[in-house]
C-alpha positions in Angstrom: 2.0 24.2 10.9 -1.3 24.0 12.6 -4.2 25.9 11.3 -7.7 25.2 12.9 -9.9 24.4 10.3 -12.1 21.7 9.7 -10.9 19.3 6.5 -14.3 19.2 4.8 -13.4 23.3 4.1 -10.8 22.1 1.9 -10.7 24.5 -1.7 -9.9 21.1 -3.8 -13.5 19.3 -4.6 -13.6 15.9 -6.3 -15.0 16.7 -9.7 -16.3 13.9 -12.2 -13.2 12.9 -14.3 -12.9 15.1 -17.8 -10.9 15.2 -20.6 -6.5 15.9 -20.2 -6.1 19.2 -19.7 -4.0 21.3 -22.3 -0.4 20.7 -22.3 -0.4 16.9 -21.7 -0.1 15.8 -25.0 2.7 13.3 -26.7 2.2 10.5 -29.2 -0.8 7.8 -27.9 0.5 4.5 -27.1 -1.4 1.6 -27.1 -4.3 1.3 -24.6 -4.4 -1.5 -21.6 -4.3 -5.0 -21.8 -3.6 -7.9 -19.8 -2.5 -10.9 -21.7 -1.7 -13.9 -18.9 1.6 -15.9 -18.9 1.9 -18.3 -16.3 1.4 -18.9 -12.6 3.9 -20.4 -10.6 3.3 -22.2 -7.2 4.8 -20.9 -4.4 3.2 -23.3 -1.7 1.0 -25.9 -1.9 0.1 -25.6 1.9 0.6 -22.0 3.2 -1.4 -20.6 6.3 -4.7 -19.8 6.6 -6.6 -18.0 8.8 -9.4 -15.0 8.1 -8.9 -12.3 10.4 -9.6 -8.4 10.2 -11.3 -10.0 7.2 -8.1 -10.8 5.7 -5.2 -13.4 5.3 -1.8 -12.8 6.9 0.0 -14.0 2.9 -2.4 -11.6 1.2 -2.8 -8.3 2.9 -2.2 -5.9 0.0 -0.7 -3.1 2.1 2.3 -5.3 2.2 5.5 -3.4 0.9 6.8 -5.4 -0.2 5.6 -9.4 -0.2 6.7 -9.4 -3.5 9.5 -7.7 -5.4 11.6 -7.9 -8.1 15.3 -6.9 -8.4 18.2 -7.2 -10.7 16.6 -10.1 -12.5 15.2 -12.3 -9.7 11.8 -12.1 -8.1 11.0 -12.8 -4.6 8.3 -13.7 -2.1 7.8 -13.8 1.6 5.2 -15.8 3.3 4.2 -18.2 6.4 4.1 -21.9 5.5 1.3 -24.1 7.5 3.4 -24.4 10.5 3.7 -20.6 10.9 7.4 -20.3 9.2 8.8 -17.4 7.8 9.7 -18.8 4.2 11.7 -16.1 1.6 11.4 -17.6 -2.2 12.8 -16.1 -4.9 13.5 -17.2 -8.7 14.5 -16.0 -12.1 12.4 -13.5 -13.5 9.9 -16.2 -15.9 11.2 -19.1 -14.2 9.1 -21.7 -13.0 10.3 -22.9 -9.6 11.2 -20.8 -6.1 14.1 -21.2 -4.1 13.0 -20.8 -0.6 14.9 -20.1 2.7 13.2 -20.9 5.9 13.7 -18.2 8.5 14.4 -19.0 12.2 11.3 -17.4 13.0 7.5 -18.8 13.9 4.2 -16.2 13.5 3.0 -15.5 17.0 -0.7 -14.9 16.7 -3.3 -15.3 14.2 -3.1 -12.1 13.0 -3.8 -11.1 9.5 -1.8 -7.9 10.0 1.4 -9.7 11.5 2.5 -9.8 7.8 6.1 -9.9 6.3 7.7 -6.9 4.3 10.8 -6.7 2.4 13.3 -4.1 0.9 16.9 -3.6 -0.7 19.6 -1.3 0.3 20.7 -0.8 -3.0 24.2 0.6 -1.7 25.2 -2.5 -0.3 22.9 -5.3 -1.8 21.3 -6.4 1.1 17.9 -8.0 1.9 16.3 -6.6 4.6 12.9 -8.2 6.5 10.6 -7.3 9.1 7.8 -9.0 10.2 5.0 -10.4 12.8 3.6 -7.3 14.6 0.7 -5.5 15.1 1.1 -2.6 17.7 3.9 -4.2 19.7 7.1 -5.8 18.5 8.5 -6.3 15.3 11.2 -8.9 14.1 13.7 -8.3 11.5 16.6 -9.6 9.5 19.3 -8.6 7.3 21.0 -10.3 5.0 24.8 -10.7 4.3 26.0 -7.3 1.9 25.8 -8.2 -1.6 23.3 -10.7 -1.5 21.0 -9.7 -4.0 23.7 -7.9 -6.1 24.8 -11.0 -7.9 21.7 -13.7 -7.5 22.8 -15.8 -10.1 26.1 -16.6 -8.1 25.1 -16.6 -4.7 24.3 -19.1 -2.5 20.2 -19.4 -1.2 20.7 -20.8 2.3 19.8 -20.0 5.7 23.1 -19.0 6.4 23.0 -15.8 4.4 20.7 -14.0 6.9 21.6 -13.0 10.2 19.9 -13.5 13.8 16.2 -12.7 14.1 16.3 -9.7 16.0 13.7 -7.0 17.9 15.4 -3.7 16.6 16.9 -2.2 13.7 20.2 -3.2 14.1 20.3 -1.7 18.2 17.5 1.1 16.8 14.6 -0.3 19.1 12.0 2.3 17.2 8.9 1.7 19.2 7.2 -1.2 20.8 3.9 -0.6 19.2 5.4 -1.4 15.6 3.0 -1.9 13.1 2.5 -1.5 9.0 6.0 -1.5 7.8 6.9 0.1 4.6 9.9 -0.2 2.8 11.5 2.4 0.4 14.3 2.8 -1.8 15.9 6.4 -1.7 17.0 7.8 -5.2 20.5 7.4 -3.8 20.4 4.1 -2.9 19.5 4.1 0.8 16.6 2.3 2.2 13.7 3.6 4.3 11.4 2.5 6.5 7.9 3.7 7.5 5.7 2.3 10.2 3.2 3.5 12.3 3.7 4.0 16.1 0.9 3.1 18.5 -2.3 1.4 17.4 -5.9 2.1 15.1 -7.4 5.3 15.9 -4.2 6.9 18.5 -1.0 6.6 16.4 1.6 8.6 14.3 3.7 7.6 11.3 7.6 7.8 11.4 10.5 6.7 9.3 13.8 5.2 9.7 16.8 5.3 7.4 20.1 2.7 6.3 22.5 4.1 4.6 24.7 1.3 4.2 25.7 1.2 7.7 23.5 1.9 10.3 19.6 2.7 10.7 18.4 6.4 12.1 15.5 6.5 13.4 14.2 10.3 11.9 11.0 10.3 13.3 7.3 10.9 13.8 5.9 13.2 10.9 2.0 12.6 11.5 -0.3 13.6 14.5 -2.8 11.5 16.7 -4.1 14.9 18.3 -6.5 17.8 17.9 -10.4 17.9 17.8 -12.3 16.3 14.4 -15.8 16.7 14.3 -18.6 15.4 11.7 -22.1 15.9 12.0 -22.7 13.4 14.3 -20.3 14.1 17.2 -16.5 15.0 17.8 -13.0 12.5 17.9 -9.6 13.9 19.6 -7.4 10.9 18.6 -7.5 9.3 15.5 -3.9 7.9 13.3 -3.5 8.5 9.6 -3.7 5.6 7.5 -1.4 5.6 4.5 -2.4 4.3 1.2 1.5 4.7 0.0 4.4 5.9 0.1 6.6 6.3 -3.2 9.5 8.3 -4.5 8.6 9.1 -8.0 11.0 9.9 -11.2 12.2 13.8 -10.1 12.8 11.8 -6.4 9.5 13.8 -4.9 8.5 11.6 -1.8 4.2 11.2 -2.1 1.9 10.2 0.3 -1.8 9.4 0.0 -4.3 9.1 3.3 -7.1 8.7 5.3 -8.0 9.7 8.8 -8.9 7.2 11.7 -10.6 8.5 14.2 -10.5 7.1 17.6 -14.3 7.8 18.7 -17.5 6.2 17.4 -19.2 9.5 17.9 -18.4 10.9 14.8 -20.2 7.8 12.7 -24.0 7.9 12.6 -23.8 4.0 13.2 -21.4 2.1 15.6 -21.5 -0.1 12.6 -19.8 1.6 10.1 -15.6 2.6 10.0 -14.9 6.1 11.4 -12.4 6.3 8.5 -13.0 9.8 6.5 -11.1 12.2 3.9 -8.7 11.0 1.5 -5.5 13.7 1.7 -2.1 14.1 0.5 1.5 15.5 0.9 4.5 15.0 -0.4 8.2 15.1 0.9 11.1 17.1 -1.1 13.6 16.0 1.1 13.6 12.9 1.6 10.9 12.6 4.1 11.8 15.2 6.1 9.5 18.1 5.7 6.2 17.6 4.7 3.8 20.3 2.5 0.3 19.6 1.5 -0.6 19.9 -2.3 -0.4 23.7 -2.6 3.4 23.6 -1.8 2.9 25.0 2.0 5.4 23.7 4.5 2.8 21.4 7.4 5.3 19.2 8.9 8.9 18.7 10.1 9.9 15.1 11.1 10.5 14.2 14.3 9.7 17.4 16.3 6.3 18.6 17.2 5.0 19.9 14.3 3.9 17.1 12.2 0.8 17.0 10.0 -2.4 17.1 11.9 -6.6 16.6 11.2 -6.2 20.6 11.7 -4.3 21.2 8.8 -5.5 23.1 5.9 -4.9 21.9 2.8 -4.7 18.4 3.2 -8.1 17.0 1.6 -8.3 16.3 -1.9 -11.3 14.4 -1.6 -13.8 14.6 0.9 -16.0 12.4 2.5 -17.7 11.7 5.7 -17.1 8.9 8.3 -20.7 7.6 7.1 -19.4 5.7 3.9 -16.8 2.9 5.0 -13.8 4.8 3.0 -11.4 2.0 3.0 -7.9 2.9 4.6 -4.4 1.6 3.3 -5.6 1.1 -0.3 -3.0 2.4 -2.9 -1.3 4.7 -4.8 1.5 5.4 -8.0 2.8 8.1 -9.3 3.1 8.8 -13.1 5.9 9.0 -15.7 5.4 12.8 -15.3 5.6 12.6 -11.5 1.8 13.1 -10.9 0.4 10.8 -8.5 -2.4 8.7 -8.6 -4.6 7.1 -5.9 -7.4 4.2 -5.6 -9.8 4.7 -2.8 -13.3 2.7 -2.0 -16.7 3.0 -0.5 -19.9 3.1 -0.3 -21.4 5.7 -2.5 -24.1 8.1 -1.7 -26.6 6.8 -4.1 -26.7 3.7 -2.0 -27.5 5.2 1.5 -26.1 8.2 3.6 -25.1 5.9 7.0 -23.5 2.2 6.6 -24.6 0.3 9.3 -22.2 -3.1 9.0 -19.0 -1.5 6.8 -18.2 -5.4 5.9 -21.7 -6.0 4.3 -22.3 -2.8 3.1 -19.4 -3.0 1.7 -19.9 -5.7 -0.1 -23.1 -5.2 -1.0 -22.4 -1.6 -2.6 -18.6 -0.8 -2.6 -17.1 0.8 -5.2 -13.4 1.7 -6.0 -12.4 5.2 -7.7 -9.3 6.2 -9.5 -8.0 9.6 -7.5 -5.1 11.8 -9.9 -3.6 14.9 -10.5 -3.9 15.9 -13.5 -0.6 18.5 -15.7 -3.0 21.3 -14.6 -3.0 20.9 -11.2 -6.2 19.8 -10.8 -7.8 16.9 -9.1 -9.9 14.3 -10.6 -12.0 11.1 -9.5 -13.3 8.4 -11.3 -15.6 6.0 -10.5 -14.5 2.3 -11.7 -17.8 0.7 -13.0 -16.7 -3.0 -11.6 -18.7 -4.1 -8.1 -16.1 -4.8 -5.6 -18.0 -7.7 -4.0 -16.1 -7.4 -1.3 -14.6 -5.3 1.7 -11.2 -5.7 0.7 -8.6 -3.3 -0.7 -8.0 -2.7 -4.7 -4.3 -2.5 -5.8 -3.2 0.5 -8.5 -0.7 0.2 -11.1 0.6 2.4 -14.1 2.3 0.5 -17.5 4.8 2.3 -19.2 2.0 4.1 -21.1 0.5 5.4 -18.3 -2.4 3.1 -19.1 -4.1 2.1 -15.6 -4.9 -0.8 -13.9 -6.8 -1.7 -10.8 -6.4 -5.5 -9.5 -9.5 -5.6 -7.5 -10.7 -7.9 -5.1 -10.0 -11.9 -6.4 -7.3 -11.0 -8.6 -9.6 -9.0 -11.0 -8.2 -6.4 -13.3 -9.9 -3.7 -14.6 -7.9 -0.8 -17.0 -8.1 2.9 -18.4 -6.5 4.7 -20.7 -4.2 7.5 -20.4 -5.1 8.3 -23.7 -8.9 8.8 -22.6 -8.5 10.7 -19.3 -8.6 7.5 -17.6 -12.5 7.8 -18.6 -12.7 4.1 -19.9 -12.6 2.1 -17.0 -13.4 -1.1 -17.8 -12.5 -5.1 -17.0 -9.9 -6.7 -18.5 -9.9 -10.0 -17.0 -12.5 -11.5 -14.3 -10.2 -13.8 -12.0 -12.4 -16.6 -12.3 -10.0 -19.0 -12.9 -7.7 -18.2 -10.1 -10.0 -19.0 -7.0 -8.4 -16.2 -5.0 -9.7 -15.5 -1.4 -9.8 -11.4 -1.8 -6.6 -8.9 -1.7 -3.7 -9.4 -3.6 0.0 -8.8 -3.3 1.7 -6.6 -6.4 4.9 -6.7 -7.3 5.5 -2.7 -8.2 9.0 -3.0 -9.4 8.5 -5.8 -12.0 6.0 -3.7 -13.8 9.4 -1.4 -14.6 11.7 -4.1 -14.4 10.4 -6.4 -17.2 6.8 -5.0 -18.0 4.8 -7.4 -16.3 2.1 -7.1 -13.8 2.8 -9.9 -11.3 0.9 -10.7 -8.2 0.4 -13.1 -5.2 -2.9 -14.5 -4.2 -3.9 -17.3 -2.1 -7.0 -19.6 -2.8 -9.8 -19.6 -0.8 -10.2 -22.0 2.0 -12.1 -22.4 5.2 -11.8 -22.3 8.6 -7.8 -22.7 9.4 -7.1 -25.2 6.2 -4.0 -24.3 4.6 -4.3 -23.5 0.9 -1.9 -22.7 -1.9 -0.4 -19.5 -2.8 0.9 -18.2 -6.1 2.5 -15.8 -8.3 0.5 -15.1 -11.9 1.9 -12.8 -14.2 0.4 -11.0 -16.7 2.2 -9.2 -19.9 1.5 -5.4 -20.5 1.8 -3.6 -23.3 4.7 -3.5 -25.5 
């Protein structure tokens, strides 16, 4: 449903974050709190290589590098060599089983990075990995695999062929950004994005157990943006999620990418701009933007465009390096939350390098829904020191947490309207290069916030990469 408007005349402002709104009330829980418990080593040598400002082991957009199910944990990663290594372990153990995969990393590509999922309905392991708008790889494991860990064997011979489709589904050959997503019923979805930074489209695939279906596109690279500065008519939408929360409501946070430097007021800067949202009731297959009206169908034309009303619930300008791909969670209520960055107003209306700027004056903010259907933003008062992503996470209190750049956490209480923001732990002793990897299903599983990092290195010396984990609240 296309409606010709421009996205800053969206009728949801940003407001500075007040106080719960009526009706949200239970008994208080405890507040946040990180208490560290060990870190494990999952290779003393892994690759390493800065590109896109990032590590191929360590981009946090990964979904998932790290996950936990039925008891065991596990990791994906590229040795030294370029090897695709799986590791996994008993939840609080202290040594990884690892599996070497018959597959090498092509390029020197931080995005080339390796995602895993679980078909709950039959227990398998599924991979893909190594692209970056052109061919992907991908593996599935034997059925049952991860059902019964305990009992089943950890060898090479328990995943199939590395192939270049989905099981005969070719998808696209500009593959990039793969998400995967357990259905409430059991089924495993994939997202990815068709063609490449600034001219692309998001789709989805589906297993059920048997087969993959390819269901479609559901964004739009088309239509005419225009800032202050000039006009874009291509752009892709850049995902900071995609999550089925506890009523099986399918949410999506975004930004834009436009294709054209015209609409920056420096060549410098990112020509990323708007954070939006919609969410799925179906399963992925219709779309409608906060206010419940329909704006896409997957897989025909009418997918959701930069025209669409509605979409924005915070807006901002191509001028302030908005980070794309950062992150999102939803609530034990079902309301979603968000983490975006940039560079705020107060230092400078036009970035000029987004990497130094960024740096120099980032900040992150905590984007939410409130029970009243209003939206709120936050700023967290911790410097990112960095261009890199932060990583979101709720406990089982709703308390937040933001693992920031170098394996920082900051936290804020439910309890406070998420007004508290402050740091819980600095990182210092983890000498992490930047992003991090979170495992989003322990923090259910076993209530603990685990993570992957890699140490910093330079040039193309490898470096070892870990898992620390990090008790919640009780």
């Amino acid at each position: 449903m296309k409606r010709r408007t421009v996205l800053g005349a969206t009728l949801l402002g940003a407001v500075a974050a007040p106080a719960l709104a009526a009706g949200t009330a239970r008994a208080a829980g405890p507040g946040p709190s990180v208490h560290k418990k060990q870190s494990t080593l999952l290779d003393a040598r892994a690759i390493f290589f800065v590109s896109y400002d990032g590590l191929v082991n360590n981009n946090s957009f990964q979904k998932n590098g790290l996950f936990t199910y039925k008891g065991h944990q596990y990791a994906a990663w590229y040795t030294s060599t370029g090897s695709a290594v799986i590791g996994r372990r008993v939840l609080g153990g202290s040594s990884w089983a690892t599996v070497t995969l018959s597959h090498q990393l092509k390029s020197s590509d931080s995005h080339n990075v390796i995602s895993m999922g679980v078909s709950q309905v039959d227990g398998r392991l599924h991979i893909t990995m190594d692209s970056h708008s052109d061919g992907f790889f991908y593996v599935k494991s034997v059925a049952g695999l991860l059902d019964d860990p305990g009992s089943t064997a950890w060898t090479p011979a328990v995943f199939g062929a590395v192939r270049t489709t989905l099981d005969g589904v070719p998808l696209t050959s500009q593959f990039t950004y793969p998400q995967f997503i357990a259905t409430p019923e059991g089924k495993l979805q994939l997202s990815y994005r068709v063609g490449i930074s600034g001219n692309g489209r998001n789709a989805l695939a589906e297993y059920d157990g048997s087969s993959w279906t390819a269901l479609g596109e559901w964004s739009s690279s088309t239509g005419t943006y225009t800032s202050t500065h000039g006009s874009s008519t291509a752009r892709n939408m850049y995902l900071h999620g995609i999550d089925y929360d506890v009523d099986g409501r399918l949410h999506a946070f975004f930004t834009w990418r436009e294709q054209s430097a015209a609409v920056m007021c420096n060549s410098g800067g990112i020509t990323n701009h708007d954070t939006g949202y919609v969410y799925s009731t179906d399963r992925g297959r219709t779309w409608r933007d906060d206010a419940g009206t329909l704006v896409a169908t997957t897989g025909t034309s009418d997918t959701v465009a930069v025209t669409d009303s509605g979409l924005v619930v915070d807006p901002l300008d191509p001028d302030h390096s908005l980070m794309n791909q950062e992150s999102q969670w939803t609530d034990s209520a079902g309301l979603p939350h968000a983490i975006i960055s940039y560079v705020p107003g107060r230092f400078g209306q036009c970035t000029t390098n987004y990497v130094a700027d960024r740096t120099a004056h980032g900040r992150a903010f905590h984007v939410r829904k409130n029970s009243a259907g209003a939206w709120q933003k936050t700023e967290i008062p911790v410097a990112l020191n960095s261009s890199q992503r932060t990583k979101l996470v709720l406990d089982r209190y709703d308390n937040a947490y933001a693992v920031l750049p170098f394996g920082r956490i900051a936290g804020a209480s439910r309890s406070s309207g998420y007004t508290d923001w402050a740091l819980l732990y600095d990182g210092s002793d983890l000498n992490a290069f930047g992003e991090v990897v979170i495992d989003e299903l322990r923090v259910t599983a076993d209530n603990v916030l685990s993570f992957m990092y890699q140490e910093t290195s330079s040039g193309t010396t490898p470096s070892a990469l870990h898992v620390v984990d990090f008790a919640l609240p009780v």
